[in-house]
C-alpha atoms as one frame of an Amber mdcrd trajectory, in Angstrom:
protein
 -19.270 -23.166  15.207 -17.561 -25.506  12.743 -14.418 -26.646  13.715 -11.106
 -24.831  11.949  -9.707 -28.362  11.614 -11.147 -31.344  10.147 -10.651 -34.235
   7.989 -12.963 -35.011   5.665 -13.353 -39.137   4.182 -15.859 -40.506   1.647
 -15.195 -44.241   0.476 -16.743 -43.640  -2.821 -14.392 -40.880  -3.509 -11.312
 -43.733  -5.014  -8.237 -42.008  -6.403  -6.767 -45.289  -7.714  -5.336 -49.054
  -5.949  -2.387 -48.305  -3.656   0.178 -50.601  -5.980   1.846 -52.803  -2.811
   5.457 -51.640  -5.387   5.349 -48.562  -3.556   6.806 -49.616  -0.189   9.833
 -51.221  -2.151  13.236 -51.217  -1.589  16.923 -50.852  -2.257  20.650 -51.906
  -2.234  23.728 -50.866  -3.412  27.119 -51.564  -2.951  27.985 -48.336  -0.590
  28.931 -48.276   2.459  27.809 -51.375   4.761  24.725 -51.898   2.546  25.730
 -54.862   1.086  29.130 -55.825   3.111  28.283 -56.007   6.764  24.609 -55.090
   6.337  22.485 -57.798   4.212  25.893 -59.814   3.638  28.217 -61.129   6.437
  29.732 -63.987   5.355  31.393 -65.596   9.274  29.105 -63.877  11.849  27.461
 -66.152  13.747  24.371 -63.957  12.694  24.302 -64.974   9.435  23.840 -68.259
   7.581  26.634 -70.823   7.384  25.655 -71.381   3.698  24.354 -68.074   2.001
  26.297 -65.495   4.272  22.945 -63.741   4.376  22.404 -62.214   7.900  19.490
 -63.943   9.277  18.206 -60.978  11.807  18.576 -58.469   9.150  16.067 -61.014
   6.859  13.234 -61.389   9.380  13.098 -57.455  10.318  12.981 -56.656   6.617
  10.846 -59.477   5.931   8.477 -57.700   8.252   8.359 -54.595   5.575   6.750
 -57.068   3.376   9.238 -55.265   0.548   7.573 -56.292  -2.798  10.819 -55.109
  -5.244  14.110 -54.632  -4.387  16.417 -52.163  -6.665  20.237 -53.430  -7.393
  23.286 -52.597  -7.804  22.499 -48.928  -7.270  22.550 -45.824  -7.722  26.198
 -44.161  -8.742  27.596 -47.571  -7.942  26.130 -49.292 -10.977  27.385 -46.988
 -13.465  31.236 -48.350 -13.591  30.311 -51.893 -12.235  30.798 -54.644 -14.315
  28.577 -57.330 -13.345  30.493 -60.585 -15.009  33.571 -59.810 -12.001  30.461
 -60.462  -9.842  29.459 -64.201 -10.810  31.072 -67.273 -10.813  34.128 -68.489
  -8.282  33.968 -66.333  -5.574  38.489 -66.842  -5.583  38.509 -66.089  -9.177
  36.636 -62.850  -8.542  38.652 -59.298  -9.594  38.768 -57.274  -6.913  38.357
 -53.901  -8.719  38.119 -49.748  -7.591  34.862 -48.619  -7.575  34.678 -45.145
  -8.680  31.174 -43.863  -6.925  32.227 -44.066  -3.434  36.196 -44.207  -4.137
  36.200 -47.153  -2.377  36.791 -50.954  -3.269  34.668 -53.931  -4.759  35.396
 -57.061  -3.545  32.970 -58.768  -6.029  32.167 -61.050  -3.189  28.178 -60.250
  -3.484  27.047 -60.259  -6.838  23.949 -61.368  -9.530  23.548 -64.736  -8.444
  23.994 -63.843  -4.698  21.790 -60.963  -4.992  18.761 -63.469  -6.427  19.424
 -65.924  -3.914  18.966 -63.381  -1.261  15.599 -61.752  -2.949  14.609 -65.369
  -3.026  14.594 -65.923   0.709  13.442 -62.555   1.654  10.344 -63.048  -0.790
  11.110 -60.281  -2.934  10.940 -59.336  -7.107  14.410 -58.186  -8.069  14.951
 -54.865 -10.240  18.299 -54.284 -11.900  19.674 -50.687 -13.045  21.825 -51.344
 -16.497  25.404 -49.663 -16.107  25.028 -46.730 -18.555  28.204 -45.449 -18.421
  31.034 -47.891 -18.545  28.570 -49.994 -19.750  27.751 -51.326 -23.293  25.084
 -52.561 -24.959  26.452 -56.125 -25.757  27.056 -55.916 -21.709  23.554 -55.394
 -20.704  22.168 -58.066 -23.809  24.406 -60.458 -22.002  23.107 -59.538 -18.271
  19.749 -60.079 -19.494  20.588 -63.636 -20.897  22.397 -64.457 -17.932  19.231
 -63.590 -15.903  16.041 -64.726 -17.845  17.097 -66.935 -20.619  16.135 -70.650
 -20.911  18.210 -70.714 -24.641  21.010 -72.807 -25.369  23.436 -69.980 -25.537
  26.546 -68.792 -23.898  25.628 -66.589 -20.843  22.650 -68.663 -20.458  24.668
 -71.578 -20.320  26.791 -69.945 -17.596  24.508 -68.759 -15.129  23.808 -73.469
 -15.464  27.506 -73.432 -15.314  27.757 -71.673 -11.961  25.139 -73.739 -10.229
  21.127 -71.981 -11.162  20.162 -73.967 -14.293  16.427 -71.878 -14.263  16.348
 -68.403 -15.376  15.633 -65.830 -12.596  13.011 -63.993 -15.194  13.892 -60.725
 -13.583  11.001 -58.281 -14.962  12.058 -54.854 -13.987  15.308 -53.126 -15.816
  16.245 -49.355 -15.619  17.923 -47.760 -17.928  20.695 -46.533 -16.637  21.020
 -44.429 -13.102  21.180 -40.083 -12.494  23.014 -40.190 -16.097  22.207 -36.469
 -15.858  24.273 -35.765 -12.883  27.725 -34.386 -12.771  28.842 -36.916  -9.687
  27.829 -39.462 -12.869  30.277 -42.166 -14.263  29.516 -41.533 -18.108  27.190
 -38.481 -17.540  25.627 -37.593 -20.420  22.918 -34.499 -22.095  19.797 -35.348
 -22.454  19.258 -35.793 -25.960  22.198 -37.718 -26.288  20.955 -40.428 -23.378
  17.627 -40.784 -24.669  18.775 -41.674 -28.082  20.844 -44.249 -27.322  18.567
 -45.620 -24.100  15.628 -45.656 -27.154  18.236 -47.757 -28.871  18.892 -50.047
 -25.746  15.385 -50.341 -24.828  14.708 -51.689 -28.692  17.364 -54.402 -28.395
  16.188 -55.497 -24.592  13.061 -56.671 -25.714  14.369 -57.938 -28.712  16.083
 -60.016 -26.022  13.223 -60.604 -24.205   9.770 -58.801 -24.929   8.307 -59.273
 -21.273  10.874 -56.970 -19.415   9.355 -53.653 -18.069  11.723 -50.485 -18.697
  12.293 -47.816 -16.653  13.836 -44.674 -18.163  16.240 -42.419 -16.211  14.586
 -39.474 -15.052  15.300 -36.620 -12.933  13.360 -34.862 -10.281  10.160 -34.952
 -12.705   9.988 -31.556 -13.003  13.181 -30.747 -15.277  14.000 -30.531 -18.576
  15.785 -33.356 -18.683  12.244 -35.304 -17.916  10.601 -34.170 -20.780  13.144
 -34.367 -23.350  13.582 -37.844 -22.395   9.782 -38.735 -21.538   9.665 -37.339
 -25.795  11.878 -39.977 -27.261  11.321 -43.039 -24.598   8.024 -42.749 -23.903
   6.951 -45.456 -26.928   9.511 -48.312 -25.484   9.592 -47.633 -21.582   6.994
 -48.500 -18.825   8.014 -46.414 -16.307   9.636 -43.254 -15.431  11.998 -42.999
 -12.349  12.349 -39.645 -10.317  14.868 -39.065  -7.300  14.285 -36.996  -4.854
  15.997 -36.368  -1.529  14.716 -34.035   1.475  17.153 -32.537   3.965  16.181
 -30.915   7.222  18.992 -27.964   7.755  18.552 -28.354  11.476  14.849 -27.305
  10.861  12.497 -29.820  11.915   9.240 -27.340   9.484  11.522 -27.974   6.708
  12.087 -31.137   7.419   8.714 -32.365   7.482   7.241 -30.364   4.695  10.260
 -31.329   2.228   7.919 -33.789   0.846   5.380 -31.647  -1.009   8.361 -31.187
  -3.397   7.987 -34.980  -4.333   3.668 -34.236  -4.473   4.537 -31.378  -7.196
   7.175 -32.812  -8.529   4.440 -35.936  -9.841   1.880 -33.425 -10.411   4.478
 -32.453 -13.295   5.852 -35.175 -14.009   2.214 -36.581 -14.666   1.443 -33.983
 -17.045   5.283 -34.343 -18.662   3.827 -38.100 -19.615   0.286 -36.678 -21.025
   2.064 -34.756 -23.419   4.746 -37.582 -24.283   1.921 -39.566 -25.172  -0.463
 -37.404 -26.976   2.439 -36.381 -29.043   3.115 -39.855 -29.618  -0.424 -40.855
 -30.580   0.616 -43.603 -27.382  -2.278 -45.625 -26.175  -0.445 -47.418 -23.225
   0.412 -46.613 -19.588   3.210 -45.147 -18.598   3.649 -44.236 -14.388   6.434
 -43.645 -11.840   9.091 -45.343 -10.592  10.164 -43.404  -7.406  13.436 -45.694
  -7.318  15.462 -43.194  -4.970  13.614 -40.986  -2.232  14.571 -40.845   1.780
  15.628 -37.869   4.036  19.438 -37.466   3.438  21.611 -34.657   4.447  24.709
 -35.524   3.226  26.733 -32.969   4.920  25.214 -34.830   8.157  26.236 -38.365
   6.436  28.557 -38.207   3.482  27.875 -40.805   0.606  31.659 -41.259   0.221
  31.716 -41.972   4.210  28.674 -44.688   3.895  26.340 -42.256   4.548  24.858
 -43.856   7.847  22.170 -41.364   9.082  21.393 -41.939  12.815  17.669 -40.556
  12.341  15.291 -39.000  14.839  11.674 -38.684  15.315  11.384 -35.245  13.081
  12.767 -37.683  10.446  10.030 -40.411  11.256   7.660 -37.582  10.764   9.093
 -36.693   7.495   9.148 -40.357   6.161   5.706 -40.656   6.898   5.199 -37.309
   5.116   6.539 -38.836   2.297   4.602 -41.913   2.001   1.157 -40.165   2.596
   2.361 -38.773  -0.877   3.060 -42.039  -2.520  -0.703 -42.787  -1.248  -2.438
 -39.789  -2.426  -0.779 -40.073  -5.793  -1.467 -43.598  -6.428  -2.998 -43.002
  -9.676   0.790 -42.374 -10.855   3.496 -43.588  -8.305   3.053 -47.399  -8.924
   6.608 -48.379  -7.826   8.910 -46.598  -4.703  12.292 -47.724  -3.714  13.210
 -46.154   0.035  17.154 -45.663  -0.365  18.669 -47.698   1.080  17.486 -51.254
   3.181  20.796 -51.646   5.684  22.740 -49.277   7.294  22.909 -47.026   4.342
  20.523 -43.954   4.817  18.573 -46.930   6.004  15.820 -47.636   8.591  18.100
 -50.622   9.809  21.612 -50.272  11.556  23.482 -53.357  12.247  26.891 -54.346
  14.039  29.088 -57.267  14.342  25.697 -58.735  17.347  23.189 -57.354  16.589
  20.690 -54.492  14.803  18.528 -51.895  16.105  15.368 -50.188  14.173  15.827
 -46.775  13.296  12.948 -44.467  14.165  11.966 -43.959  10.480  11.371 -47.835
  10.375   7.879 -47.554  11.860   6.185 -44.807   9.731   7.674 -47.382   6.658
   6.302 -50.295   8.322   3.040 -49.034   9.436   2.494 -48.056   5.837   3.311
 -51.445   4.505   1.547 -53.208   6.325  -1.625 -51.566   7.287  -2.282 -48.630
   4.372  -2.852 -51.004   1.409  -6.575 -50.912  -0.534  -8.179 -48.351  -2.323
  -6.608 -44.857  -2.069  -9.504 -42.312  -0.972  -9.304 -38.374  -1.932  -9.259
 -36.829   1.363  -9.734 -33.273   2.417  -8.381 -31.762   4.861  -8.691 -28.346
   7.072  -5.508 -27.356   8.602  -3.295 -24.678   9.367  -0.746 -24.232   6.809
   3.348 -23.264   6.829   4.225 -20.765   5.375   8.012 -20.318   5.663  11.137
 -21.650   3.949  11.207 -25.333   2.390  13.857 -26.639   0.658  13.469 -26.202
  -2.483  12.387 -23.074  -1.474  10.286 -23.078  -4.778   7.932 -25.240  -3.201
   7.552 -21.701  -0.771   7.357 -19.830  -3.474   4.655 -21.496  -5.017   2.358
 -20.481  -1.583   2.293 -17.022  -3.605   1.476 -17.782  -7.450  -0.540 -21.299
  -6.887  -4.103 -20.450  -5.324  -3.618 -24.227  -4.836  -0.130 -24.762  -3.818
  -1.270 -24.461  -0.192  -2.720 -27.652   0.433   1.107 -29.103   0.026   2.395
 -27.366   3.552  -0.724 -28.220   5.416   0.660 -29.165   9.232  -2.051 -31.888
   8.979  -1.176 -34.305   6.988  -3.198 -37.264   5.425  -3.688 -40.342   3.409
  -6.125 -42.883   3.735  -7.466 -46.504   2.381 -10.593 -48.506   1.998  -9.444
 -52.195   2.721 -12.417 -53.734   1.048 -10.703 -57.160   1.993 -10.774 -56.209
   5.876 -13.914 -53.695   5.582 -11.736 -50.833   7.256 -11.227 -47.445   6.547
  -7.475 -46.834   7.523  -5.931 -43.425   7.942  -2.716 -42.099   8.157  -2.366
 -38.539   9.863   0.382 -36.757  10.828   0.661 -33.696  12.680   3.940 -31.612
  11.471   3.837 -29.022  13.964   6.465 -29.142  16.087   4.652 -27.535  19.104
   0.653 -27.383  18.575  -1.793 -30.380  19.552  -4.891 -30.472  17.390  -8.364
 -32.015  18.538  -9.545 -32.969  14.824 -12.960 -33.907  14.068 -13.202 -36.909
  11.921 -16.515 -36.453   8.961 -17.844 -39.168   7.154 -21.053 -39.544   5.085
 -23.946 -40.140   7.060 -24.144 -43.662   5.550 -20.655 -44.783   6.591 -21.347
 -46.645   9.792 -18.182 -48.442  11.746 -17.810 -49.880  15.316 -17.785 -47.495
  18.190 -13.893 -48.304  18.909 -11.017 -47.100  16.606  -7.959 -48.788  16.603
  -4.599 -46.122  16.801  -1.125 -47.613  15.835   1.174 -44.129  17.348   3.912
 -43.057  16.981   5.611 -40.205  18.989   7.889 -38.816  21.687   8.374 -35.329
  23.847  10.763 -34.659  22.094  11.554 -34.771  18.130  15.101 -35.399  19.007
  15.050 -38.633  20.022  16.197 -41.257  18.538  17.115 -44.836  18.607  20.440
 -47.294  19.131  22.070 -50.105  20.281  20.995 -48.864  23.972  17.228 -49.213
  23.014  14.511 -47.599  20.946  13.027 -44.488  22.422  10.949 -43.916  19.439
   8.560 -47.327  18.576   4.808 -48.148  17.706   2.610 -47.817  20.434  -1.218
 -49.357  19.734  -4.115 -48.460  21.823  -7.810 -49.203  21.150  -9.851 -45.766
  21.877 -13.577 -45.439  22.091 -14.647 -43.436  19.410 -16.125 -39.818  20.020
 -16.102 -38.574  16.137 -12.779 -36.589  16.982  -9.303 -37.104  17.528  -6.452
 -35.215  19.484  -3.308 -35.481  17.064  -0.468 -35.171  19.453   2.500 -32.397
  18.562   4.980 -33.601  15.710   2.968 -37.199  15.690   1.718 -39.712  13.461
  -1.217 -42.382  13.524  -2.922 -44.739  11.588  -6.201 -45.063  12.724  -8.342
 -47.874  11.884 -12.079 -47.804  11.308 -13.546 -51.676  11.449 -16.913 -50.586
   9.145 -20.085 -52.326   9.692 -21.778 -54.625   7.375
């Protein structure tokens, strides 16, 4: 009798390249994200000369973090990035309006590329679109990647960096549709004058990549503005959050909003184009997505989530998304990198890893190649997720159901390292499941599968500065053609394939 649960893997079955952009990151100047987090100018953690806190660099140089979004988020969209260069004692000290806190202008543009610099990073800057002008973001895009003999180029040699930085990636604007917004706008209104911006950027400099504000990419807002932008953008960002309500089901299927949310957003971009007679590509830049409950961690209160292992499983959720849709999702930006709905947590001595920190770096540094379409049997969930359209769609979608399955997967062929790697999780937060693995008769491996786990009794747990209960645990296992997937767990299991 076949098995009720299986997962199903053929290496000739290639969805698209896993773009390395998708396990990117991001920082804004909230909370201790910036101030106390990747900048602590004085602790004898950080460097005498940058300010930059050294054991905050090597953990997040371990994410091998290919783009790093700045200055936000809400926080960009009344900043004025000229108090943030030159003289650090000439520097306004101004209120900033997200947060309703205060910007010290301490850590700004040049800081910022000096730190991307050392961590080994691309930077990506979000164009205030509220306070913000034109003439503004002209001039912090000569400040940044001009080599001309012209004024704001000839500052950025004034104060110290005589080459350009040749930053590629610049977003138009941040959440312009939301009310929380600095200079919110409709959405016919911001895509006619971000068409008008994008036009005069590359007028600027024609090898900057755009990224239009989007929504959740299933909105209106996406498709009137995917209309107008889609002949001068490159990418289109979506922002999505998942919250757990207490409830670790919802929790952990919140994600297969983000999966439909592409699906549309995807076919929101077909029609752009074809309308547009466009022959280019245009993809997603997922610049804002984490588990956040911000009654549980209020934004204007620095929103510092202490996370447990139901939100590990969640994370993970979410980036066996950004693998199965790697034919669209070319760039992701986990909000934020430090202390800030963050997988990190510092203090005035020291750090500790938050338990979502392994499910992102088990991803980034194992679940790179060639994305595989893999099918899975599983029992599905059937109950409330928030949205709770995404339950709703369990009655009018024949297909919808494969979005709540509890057994989660993505998987890679590393043709460099001739492995099949996959990445299961098990959502359920109280049934085991012995899973056979199937392959194609001709896939042959070695009889030992390498498992990088990670788990605990129970989904509670969570780490701090008194140790880590939840962590990566490896094992080597001898290979039997099935695998018991532990309650509310997740594994990457490694197939070495033979020549």
């Amino acid at each position: 009798m076949a098995s009720p649960n299986a997962i199903h893997i053929d290496p000739s079955r290639v969805v698209a390249p896993v773009d390395p952009r998708i396990y990117s990151g991001f920082t804004e100047h909230m909370g201790r994200c910036i101030y106390g987090g990747i900048y602590d100018p004085g602790n004898p953690l950080s460097d005498p000369k940058t300010g930059f806190r050294q054991d905050v660099m090597k953990v997040l140089k371990g994410l091998n973090i290919p783009v790093v979004r700045y200055p936000g988020g809400n926080f960009v969209s009344s900043y004025r990035w000229q108090d943030g260069i030159g003289p650090k004692e000439l520097r306004p000290r101004r209120p900033e309006l997200a947060w309703l806190s205060e910007e010290s202008n301490q850590f700004g543009t040049d800081e910022f590329m000096a730190w991307c610099r050392e961590l080994g990073t691309e930077p990506y800057i979000c164009l205030n679109m509220g306070t913000g002008t034109l003439e503004d973001a002209l001039a912090w895009l000569e400040y940044c990647n001009s080599s001309a003999d012209t004024y704001y180029a000839n500052l950025r040699r004034k104060n110290g960096h005589e080459q350009p930085y040749n930053v590629k990636y610049w977003s138009l604007g941040n959440e312009v549709w939301g009310p929380w917004q600095v200079g919110q706008m409709e959405s016919h209104d911001y895509a006619k004058k971000a068409y008008q911006w994008a036009k005069a950027l590359r007028l600027l400099d024609p090898k900057i990549e755009l990224i239009s504000c989007g929504e959740t990419g299933f909105s209106d807002w996406d498709r009137v503005t995917l209309r107008k932008l889609a002949p001068v953008i490159d990418y289109h960002s979506i922002h999505i959050y998942t919250v757990s309500e207490g409830n670790h089901a919802v929790n952990a299927m919140g994600p297969a909003a983000a999966e439909k949310a592409l699906d549309i957003t995807k076919s929101l971009i077909d029609l752009a184009k074809i309308e547009g007679d466009l022959d280019k590509d245009i993809t997603v830049c997922f610049d804002e997505w984490n588990v956040w409950d911000p009654v549980r961690a209020p934004g204007e209160k620095g929103a510092e989530e202490h996370y447990d292992l139901s939100d590990a499983i969640a994370v993970a959720s979410w980036l066996n998304v950004f693998l199965r849709k790697a034919d669209i999702v070319k760039i992701a930006c986990i909000a934020q990198s430090v202390n800030v709905i963050s997988p990190l947590i510092t203090s005035p001595e020291g750090l500790f890893k938050q338990t979502t920190y392994y499910p992102l770096h088990l991803f980034s540094n194992l679940m790179q190649g060639l994305s595989l379409d893999v099918h899975v049997k599983s029992p599905v969930y059937d109950s409330k997720t928030v949205p709770t359209w995404v339950s709703k769609l369990d009655k009018h979608e024949p297909d919808a159901r494969k979005l709540t399955k509890y057994i989660d997967v993505s998987a890679v062929l590393n043709v460099e390292a001739n492995e099949i790697r996959v990445a299961v999780v098990n959502r359920h937060d109280s049934e085991s499941y012995t899973v056979p693995f199937v392959f194609p008769r001709e896939v042959d491996f070695d009889g030992t599968v390498k498992v990088y786990e990670v788990w605990g009794e129970q989904l509670g747990l969570s780490n701090g500065f008194d140790g880590e209960k939840v962590a990566t645990k490896e094992k080597t296992v001898e290979w039997s053609g099935e695998y018991e997937l532990k309650r509310h767990s997740f594994q990457v299991l490694v197939f070495k394939l033979l020549k």
